[in-house]
C-alpha positions as CSV (number, residue, x, y, z in Angstrom):
1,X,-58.8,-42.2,-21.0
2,X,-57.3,-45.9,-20.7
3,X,-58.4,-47.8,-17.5
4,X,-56.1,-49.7,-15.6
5,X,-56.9,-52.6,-17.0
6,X,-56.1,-52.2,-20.4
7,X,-52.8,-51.0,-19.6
8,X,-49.8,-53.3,-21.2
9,X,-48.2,-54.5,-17.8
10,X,-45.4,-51.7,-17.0
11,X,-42.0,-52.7,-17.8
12,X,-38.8,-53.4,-15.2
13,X,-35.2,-54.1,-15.7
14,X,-32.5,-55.7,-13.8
15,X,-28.3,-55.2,-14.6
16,X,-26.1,-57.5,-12.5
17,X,-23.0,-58.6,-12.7
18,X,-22.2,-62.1,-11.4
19,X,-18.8,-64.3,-10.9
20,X,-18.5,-67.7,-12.7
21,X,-18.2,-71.0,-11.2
22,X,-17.8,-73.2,-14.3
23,X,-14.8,-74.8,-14.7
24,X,-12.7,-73.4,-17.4
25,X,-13.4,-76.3,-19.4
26,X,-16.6,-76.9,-20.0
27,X,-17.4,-72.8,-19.6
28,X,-18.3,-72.6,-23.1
29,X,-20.5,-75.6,-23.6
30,X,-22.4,-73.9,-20.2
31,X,-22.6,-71.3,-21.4
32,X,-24.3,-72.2,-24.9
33,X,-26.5,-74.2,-22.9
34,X,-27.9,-71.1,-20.4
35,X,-28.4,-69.4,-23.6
36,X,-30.2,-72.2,-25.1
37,X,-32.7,-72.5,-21.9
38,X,-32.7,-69.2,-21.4
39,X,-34.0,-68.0,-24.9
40,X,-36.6,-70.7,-24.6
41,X,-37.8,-69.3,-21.3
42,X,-38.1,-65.7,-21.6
43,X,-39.8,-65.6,-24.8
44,X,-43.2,-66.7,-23.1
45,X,-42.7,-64.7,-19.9
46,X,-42.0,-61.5,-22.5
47,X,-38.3,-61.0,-21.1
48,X,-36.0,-60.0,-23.4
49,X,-32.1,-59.1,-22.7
50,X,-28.6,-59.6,-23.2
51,X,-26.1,-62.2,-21.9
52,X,-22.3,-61.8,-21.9
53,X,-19.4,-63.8,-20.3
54,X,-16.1,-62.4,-20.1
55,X,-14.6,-65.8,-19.2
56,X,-15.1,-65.4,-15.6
57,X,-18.1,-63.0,-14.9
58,X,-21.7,-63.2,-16.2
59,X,-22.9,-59.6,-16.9
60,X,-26.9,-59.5,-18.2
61,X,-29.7,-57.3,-18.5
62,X,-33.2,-58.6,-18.6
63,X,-35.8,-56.7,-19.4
64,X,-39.8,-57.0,-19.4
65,X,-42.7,-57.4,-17.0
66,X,-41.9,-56.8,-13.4
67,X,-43.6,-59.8,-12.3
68,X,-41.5,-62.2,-14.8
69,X,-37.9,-60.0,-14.1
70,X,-38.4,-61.2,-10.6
71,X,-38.5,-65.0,-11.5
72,X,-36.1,-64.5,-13.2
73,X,-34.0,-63.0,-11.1
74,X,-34.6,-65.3,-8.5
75,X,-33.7,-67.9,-10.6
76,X,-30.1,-66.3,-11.5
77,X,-29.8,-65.9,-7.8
78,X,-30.5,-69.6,-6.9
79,X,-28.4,-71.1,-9.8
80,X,-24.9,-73.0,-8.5
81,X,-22.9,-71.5,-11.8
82,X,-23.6,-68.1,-10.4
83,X,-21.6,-66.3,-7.3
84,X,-21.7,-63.2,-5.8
85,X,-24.4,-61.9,-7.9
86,X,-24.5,-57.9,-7.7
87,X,-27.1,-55.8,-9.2
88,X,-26.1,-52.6,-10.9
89,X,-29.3,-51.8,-12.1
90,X,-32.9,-52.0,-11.3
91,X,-36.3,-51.1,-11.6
92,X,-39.1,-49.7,-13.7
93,X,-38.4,-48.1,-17.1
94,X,-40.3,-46.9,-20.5
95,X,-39.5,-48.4,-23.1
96,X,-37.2,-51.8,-24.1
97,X,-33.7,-51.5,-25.4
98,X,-33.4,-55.5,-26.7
99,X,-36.9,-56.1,-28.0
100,X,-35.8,-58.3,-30.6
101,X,-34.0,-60.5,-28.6
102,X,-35.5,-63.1,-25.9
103,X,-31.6,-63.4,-25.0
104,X,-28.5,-61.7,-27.0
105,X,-25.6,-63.1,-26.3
106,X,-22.0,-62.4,-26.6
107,X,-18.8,-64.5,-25.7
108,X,-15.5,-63.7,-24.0
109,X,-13.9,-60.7,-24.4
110,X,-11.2,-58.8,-22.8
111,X,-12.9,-55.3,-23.7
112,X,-15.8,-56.6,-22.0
113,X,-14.2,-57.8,-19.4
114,X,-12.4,-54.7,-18.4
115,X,-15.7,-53.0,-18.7
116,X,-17.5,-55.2,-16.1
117,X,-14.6,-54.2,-13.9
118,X,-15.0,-50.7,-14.0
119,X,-18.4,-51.5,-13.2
120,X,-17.7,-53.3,-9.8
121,X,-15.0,-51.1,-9.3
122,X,-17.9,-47.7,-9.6
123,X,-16.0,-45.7,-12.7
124,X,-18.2,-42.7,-13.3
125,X,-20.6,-43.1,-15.5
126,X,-19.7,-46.8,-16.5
127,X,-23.2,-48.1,-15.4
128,X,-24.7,-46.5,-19.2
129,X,-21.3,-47.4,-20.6
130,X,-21.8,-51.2,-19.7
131,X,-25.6,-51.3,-20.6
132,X,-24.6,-49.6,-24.4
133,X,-21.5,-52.4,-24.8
134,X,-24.9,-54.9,-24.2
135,X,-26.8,-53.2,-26.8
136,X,-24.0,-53.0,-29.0
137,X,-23.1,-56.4,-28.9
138,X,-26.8,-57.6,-29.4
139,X,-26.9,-55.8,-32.6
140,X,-24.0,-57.9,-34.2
141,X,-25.4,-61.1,-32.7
């Protein structure tokens, strides 16, 4: 029987959906640059995810422990590019779905976009839908 302490710390995962407030213009240099920090970041803090950007919404999953999802989080909340920051998704789960990834990431796209919509807008079932577009576009990235 494993004690508590020898337990790996249990894993948590956080879904939101965020509106953009970078300028048009330099959205994609931004962009490239949350990436950047953010793949340096989460590595050490074990958080892996997705990232994508449909032009005018963030949508990312971040996933690892609960602990480091919560700094995280926090500092989503707190950043100035970031408004109206909704979560769709959290809490505690099994196993990860981007382990490979400290941050996958995937540009504009109207598909996307349309999907974070019916995400906002509560389409049935398009909470799963949204988190297998992430892992789909992780695996071409």
């Amino acid at each position: 029987m494993q004690n508590d302490r020898t337990k790996p710390p249990a894993l948590h995962r956080w879904l939101y959906v965020s509106h953009s407030r970078l300028p048009a213009a330099w959205a994609d240099a931004a962009v490239a640059d949350i990436v950047a920090v953010s793949r340096r970041r989460n590595a050490p803090l074990d958080v892996t995810g997705a990232l994508l950007f449909t032009g005018t919404r963030f949508t990312q999953i971040i996933e690892g422990p609960a602990t480091a999802v919560a700094m995280v989080q926090a500092s989503i909340e707190r950043d100035p590019r970031h408004a109206e920051v909704r979560t769709i998704l959290s809490g505690p789960h099994d196993a990860r779905l981007f382990d490979n990834w400290s941050l996958a990431y995937a540009g504009p796209s109207l598909f996307v976009a349309s999907q974070v919509e019916a995400v906002l807008d509560d389409a049935p079932l398009s909470t799963n839908r949204l988190v297998e577009i992430l892992r789909e576009f992780a695996t071409l990235t």
